[in-house]
C-alpha positions in Angstrom: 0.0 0.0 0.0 0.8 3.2 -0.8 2.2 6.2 1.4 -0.7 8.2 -0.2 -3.0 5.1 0.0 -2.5 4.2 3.3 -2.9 8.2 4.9 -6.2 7.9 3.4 -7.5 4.7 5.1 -8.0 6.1 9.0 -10.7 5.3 11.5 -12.9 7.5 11.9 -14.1 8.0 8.7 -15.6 11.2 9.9 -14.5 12.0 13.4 -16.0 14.4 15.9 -19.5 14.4 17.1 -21.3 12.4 14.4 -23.3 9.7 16.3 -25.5 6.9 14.6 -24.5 6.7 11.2 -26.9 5.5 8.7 -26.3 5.0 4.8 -27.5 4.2 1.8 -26.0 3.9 -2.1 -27.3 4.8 -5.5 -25.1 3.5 -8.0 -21.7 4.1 -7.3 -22.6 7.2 -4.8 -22.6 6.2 -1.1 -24.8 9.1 1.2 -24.7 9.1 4.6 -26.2 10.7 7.8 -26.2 11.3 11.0 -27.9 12.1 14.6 -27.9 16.3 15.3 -29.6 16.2 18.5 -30.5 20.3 19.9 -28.0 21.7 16.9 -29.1 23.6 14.3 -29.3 23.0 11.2 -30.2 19.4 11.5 -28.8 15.5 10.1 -25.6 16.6 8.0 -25.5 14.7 5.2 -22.2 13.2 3.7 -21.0 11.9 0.2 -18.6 9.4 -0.7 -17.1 7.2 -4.0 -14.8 4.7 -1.7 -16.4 4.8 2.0 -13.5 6.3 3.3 -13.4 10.1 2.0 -16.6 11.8 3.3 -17.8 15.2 2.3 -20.7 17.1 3.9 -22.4 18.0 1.5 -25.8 20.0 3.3 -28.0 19.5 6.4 -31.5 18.0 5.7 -33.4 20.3 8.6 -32.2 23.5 7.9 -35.1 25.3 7.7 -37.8 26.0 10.6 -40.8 24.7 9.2 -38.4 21.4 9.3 -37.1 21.5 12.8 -38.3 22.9 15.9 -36.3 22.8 19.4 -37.6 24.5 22.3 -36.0 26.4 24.2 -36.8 24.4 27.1 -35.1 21.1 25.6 -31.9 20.0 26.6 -28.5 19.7 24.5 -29.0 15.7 24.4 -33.0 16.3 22.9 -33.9 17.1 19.7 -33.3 14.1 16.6 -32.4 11.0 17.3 -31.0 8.7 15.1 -32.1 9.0 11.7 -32.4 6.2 8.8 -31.6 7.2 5.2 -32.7 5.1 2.4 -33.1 5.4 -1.4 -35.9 3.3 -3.0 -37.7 4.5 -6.4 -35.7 7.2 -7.3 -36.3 9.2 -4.0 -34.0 9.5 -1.1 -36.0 8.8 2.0 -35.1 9.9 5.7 -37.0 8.8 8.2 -35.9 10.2 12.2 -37.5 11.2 15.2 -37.6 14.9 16.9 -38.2 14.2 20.7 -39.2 17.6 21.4 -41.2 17.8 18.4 -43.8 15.5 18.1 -42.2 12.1 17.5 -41.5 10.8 13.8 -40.8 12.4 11.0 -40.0 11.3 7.2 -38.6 13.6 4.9 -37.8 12.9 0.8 -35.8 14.7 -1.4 -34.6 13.8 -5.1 -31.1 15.0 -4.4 -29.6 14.3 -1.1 -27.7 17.6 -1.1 -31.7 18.9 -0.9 -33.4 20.3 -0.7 -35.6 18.0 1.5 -39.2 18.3 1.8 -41.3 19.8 4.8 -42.0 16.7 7.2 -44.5 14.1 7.2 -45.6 13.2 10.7 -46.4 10.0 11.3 -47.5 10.0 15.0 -48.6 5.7 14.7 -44.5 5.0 15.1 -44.2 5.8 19.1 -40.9 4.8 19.1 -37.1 6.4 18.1 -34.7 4.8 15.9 -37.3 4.7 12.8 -35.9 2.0 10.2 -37.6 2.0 6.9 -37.5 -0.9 4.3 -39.7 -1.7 1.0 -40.3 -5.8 0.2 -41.4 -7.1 -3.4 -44.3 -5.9 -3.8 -44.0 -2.3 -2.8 -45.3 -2.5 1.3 -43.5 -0.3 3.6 -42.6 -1.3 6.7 -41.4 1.0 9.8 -39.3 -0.6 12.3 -38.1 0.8 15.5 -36.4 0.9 18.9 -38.3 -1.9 21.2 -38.2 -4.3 18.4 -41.4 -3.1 17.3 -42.8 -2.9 13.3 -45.8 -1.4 11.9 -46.7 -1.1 7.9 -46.8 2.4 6.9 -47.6 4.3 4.0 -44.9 7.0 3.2 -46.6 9.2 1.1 -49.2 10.3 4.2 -46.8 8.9 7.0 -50.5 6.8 7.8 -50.0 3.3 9.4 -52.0 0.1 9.6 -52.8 -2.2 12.4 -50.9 -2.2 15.8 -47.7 -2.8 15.9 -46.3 -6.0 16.5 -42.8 -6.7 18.5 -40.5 -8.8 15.9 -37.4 -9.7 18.7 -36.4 -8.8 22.1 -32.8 -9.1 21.1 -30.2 -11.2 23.0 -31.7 -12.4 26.5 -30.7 -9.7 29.2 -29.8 -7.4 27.5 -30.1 -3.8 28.0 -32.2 -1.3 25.4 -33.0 -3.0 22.0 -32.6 -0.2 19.1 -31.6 1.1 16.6 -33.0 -1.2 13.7 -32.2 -1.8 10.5 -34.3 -4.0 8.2 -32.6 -5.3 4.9 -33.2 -8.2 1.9 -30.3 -10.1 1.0 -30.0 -13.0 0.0 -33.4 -15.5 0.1 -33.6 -13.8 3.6 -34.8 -10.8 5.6 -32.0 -9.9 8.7 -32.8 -7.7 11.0 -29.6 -5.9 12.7 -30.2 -4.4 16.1 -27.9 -2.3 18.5 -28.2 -3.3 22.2 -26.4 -2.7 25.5 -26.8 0.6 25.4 -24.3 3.7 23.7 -21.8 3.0 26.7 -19.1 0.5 27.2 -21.7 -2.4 27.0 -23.2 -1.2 23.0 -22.8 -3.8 20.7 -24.8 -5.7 17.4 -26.8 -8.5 17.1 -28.7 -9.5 14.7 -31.5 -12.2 13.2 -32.7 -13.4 10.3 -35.9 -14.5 8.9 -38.4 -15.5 5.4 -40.4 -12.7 5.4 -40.3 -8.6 7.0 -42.2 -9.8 9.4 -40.7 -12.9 10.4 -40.5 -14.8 12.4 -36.9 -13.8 13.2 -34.0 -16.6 14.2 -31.0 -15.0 16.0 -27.4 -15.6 15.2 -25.7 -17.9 17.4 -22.8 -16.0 17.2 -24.7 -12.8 18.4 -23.8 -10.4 19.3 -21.9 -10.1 16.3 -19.6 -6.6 17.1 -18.9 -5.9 20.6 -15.6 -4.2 22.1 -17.0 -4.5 25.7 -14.3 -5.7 28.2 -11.4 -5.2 25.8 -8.7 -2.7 25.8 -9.1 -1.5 22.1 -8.6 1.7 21.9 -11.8 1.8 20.2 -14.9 1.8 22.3 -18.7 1.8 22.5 -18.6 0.2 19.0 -22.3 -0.2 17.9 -25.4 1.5 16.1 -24.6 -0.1 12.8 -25.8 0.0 9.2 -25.0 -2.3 6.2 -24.1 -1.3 2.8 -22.8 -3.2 -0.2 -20.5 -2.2 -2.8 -20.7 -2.2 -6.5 -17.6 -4.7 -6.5 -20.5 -6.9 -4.1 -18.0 -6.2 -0.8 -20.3 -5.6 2.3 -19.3 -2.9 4.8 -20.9 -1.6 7.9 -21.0 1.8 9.2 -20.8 2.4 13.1 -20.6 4.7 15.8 -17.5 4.1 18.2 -15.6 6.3 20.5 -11.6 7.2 21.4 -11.3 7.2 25.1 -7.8 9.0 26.3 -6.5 9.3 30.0 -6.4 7.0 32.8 -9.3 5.1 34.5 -12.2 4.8 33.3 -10.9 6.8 30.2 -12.7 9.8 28.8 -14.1 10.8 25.2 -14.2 14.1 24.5 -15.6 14.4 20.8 -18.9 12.4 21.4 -19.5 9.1 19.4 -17.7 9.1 16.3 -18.5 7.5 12.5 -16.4 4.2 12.1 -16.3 2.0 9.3 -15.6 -1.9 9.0 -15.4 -4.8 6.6 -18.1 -7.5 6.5 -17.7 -11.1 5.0 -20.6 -13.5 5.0 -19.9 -17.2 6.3 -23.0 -19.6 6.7 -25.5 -17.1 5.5 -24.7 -14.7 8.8 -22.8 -11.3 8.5 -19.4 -11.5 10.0 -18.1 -7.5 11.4 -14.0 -7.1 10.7 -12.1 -5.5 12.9 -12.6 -2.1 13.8 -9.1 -0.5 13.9 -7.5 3.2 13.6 -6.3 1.5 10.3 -8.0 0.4 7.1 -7.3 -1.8 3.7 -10.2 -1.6 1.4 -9.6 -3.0 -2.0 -10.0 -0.1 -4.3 -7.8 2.7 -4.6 -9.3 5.6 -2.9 -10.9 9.3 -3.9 -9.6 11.5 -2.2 -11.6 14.7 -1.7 -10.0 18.0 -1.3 -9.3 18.9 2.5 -11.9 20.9 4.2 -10.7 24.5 5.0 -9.0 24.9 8.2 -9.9 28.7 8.2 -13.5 30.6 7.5 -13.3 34.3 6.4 -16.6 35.0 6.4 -16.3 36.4 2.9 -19.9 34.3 1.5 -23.6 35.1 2.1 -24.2 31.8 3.1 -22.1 29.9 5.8 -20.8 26.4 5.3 -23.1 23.4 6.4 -20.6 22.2 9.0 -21.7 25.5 11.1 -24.0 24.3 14.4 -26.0 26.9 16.2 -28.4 25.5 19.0 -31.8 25.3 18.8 -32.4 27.9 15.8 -30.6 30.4 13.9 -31.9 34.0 13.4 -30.5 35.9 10.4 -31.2 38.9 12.3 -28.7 37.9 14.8 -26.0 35.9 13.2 -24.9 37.3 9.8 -22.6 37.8 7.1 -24.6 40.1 6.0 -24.3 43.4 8.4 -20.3 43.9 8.4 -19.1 42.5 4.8 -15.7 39.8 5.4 -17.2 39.5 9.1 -19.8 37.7 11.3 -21.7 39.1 13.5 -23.5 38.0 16.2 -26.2 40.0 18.3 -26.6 38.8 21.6 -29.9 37.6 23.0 -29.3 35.3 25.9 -26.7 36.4 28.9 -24.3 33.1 29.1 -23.6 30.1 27.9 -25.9 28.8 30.1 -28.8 30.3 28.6 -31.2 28.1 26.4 -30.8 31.3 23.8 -27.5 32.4 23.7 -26.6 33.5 20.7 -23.7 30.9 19.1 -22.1 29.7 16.0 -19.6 26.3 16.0 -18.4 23.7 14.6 -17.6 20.2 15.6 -14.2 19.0 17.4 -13.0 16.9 15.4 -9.5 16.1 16.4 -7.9 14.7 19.6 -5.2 17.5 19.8 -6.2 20.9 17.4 -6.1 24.9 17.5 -8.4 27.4 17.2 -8.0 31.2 16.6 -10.2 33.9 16.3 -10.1 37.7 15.7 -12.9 39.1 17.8 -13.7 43.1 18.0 -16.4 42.8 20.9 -17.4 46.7 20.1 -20.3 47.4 22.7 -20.9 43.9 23.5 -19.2 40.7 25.3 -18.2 37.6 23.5 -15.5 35.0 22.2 -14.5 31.4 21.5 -15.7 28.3 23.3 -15.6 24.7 23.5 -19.1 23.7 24.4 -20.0 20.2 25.6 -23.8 21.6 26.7 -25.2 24.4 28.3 -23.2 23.1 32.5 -20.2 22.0 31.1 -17.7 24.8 28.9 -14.7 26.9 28.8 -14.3 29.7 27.3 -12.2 32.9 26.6 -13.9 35.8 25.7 -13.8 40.0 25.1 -15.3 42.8 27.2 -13.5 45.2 25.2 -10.4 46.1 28.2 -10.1 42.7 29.3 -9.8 39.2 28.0 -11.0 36.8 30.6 -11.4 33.0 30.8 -14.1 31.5 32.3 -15.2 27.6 32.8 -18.0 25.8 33.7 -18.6 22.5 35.6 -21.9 21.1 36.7 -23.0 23.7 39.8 -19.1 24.9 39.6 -18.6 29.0 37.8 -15.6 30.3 38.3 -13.1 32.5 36.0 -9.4 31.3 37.0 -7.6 34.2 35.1 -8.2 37.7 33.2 -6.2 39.8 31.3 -6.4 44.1 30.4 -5.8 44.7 26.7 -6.1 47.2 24.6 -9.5 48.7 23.4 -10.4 46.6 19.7 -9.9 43.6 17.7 -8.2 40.7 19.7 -7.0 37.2 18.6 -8.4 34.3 21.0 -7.4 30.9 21.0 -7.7 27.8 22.2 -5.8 25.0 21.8 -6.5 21.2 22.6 -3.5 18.8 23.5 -4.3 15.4 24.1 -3.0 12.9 26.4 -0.5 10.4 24.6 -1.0 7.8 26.7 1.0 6.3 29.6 1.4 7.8 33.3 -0.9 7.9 36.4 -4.1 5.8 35.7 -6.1 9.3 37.0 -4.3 11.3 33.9 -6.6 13.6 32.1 -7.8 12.5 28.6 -6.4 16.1 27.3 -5.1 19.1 28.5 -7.2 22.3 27.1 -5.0 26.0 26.4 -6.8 29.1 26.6 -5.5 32.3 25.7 -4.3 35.5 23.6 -2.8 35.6 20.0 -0.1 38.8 19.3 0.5 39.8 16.0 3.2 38.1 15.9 2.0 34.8 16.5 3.0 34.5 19.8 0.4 32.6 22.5 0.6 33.7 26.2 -1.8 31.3 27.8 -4.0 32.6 30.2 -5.5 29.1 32.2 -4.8 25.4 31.5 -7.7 23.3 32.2 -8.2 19.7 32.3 -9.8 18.0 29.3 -12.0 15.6 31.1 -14.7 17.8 32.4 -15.9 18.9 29.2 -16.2 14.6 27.9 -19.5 12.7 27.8 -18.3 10.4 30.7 -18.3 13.6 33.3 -21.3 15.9 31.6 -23.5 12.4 30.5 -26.1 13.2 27.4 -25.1 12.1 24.0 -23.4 14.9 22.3 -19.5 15.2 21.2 -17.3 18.9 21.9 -18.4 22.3 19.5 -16.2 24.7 19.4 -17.4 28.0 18.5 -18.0 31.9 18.9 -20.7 33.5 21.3 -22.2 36.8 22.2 -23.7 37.2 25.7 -23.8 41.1 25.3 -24.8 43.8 22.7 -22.9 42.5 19.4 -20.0 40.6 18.9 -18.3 41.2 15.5 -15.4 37.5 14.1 -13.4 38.1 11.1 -12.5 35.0 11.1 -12.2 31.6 12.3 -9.1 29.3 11.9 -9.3 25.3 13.6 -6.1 23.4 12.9 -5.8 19.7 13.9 -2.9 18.8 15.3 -2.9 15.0 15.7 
């Protein structure tokens, strides 16, 4: 394998906060998508030729009338785990918006969109919607419980009562996440169980008909990493996928625990990919490694910009806000070559703070930002939800860092500066392994940028309060720009990985 080759086969396939992948070809064209949770816009969406080099590509949900968060919902609320499927011509997406109703199925006839307004279908009670089409056209919805119900897509209307299909392996904890396929002379049906945690793994059954009934594999569960010390973890949430060479792949959340004991991920549940073989008529997972061979030379897709000038009307889709995104106050627009961001809540921990990020997406990376605070207060954070951040930010004479810890506030150091434009930064160093068992999964860098390039760092704080192990939920690290007062002007943003 080649030098180039081999850079190109890494685990993640997308890294950073990008939970419950599901995918889908048409022809040669792999799309895939994701969980979004309380972020705004909603389900990126990905496109690949070789399963390996992703681009995003748009959001599904990225207009109102599409997704609606409360402002009383909580960082881990919002969609759950969609399913994304294309079947006559159409790409389908079927999800479910906790705070909004239940489930919802979108269609679009280009996955880039845009996609329709939603269909509700309020007889599927359940998250983890699964959708799958047998011979003779029936639709059937299956979802988190095991549970299946025939549904109608065009109206989202659904007949009968749904009927459980499995329970899943005996004892274990939270059938979900289904996916319903035909392959073969048979119908398998792939579950996640366990739970996201340690414990997540994939099982799976087979049987002559959607609707069963449904024989288990004895080999189930058929992908675990629980009780190993792989430095992949939580490996589950799958989807299957064949290639037009007939190869069978499955995508996969997982996530990269650094530090000592118990270990702590930082950028949520990540996109993994692995090989499948088939042996006795059951799927068989390869390993999931940092490392991958797959057996066609790869495309490799142009690099995504480490740096965002600000300079287009309308921002990239990898940019999250929470909950909504008001023109009005976050725009392009106002200050030509800059953003700007009008306050409306006071902090961070406000349901309706005004923000702008994107997703962490390397263990070690750094991030710079020239802020001119003008009248207002604001700056660059890394986010893990509304009681666990750090940030530095701008009053205009002072640069001061501030962090956030469950009931914890404090601000451990500040900084007078001249009045105007200032250069923040953060930078994210990750632990590379070894030393006391209670070592911190990363060490985070917050500080001030001359013009010169030098960094004088203000506070080191430890990594592992701002991880899903300490905070719980189920989202990954955003790091991003705020306003908490009057308005906040960015020139730009520059996030460098570092690994």
């Amino acid at each position: 394998m080649s030098a180039v080759h081999a850079a190109a086969m890494t685990n993640p396939v997308i890294p950073g906060f990008h939970p419950d992948p599901t995918i889908c070809r048409a022809g040669e064209d792999y799309y895939l998508a994701c969980s979004s949770f309380a972020y705004f816009p909603g389900v990126p969406i990905f496109h690949s030729r070789d399963l390996v080099n992703w681009t995003q590509i748009g959001n599904a949900l990225e207009r109102p009338s599409q997704l609606r968060l409360p402002l009383t919902g909580s960082f881990s609320g919002g969609v759950y785990a969609p399913t994304l499927r294309h079947h006559d011509g159409r790409f389908w997406l079927i999800t479910t918006n906790v705070d909004d109703g239940g489930t919802l199925l979108f269609t679009a006839k280009d996955p880039a969109g845009p996609w329709s307004d939603p269909i509700r279908v309020p007889g599927v009670t359940g998250i983890d919607p699964d959708l799958a089409w047998d011979d003779d056209g029936t639709c059937w919805c299956t979802y988190a419980g095991i549970r299946q119900v025939r549904l109608d897509p065009e109206t989202g209307h659904t007949f009968g009562e749904p009927r459980r299909l499995w329970s899943g392996t005996p004892g274990a904890l939270a059938p979900e996440g289904p996916r319903l396929y035909r392959i073969g002379g048979f119908w398998y049906l792939l579950i996640a169980e366990g739970g996201t945690e340690r414990g997540h793994s994939v099982s799976v059954a087979r049987g002559p008909s959607p609707r069963g009934p449904f024989e288990p594999c004895p080999a189930n569960p058929i992908l675990t990493h629980r009780g190993t010390d792989r430095p992949i973890q939580n490996t589950g949430h799958g989807d299957l996928v064949e290639g037009p060479d007939g190869s069978w792949w499955m995508v996969l959340l997982g996530v990269r625990p650094r530090g000592g004991t118990p270990g702590w991920h930082v950028l949520g549940r990540e996109t993994f990919l692995a090989p499948v073989r088939w042996e006795d008529g059951w799927p068989v997972i390869g390993e999931v490694t940092p490392a991958l061979d797959v057996p066609w030379p790869p495309h490799p897709v142009p690099a995504p910009p480490v740096r965002d000038d600000f300079d287009q009307e309308e921002l990239h889709p990898r940019w999250l806000s929470l909950r909504n995104r008001h023109p009005e106050e976050c725009t392009t627009a106002e200050r030509p070559g800059w953003l700007t961001l009008h306050a409306r809540g006071g902090s961070l921990e406000e349901p309706d703070v005004t923000f702008m990020g994107r997703r962490q997406q390397h263990l070690s990376c750094r991030t710079r930002t020239l802020v001119d605070p003008a009248d207002g207060i604001g700056g660059l954070c890394v986010l893990q939800d509304e009681r666990h951040h750090y940030e530095i930010e701008a009053t205009g004479t002072e640069v001061r860092v501030t962090a956030r810890v469950g009931s914890l506030h404090t601000t451990p150091a500040t900084r007078v500066v001249a009045p105007g434009p200032v250069i923040l930064r953060i930078d994210a160093l990750a632990n590379k392994g070894g030393g006391d068992a209670r070592a911190e999964p990363d060490i985070l860098e917050l500080g001030v940028e001359d013009e010169d390039g030098a960094f004088t760092v203000l506070a080191m704080l430890d990594g592992r309060y701002l991880s899903t192990e300490v905070a719980g939920g189920f989202t990954g690290r955003v790091i991003g720009m705020y306003a908490t007062a009057g308005t906040v002007r960015f020139d730009w943003l520059d996030y460098e990985p570092a690994d």
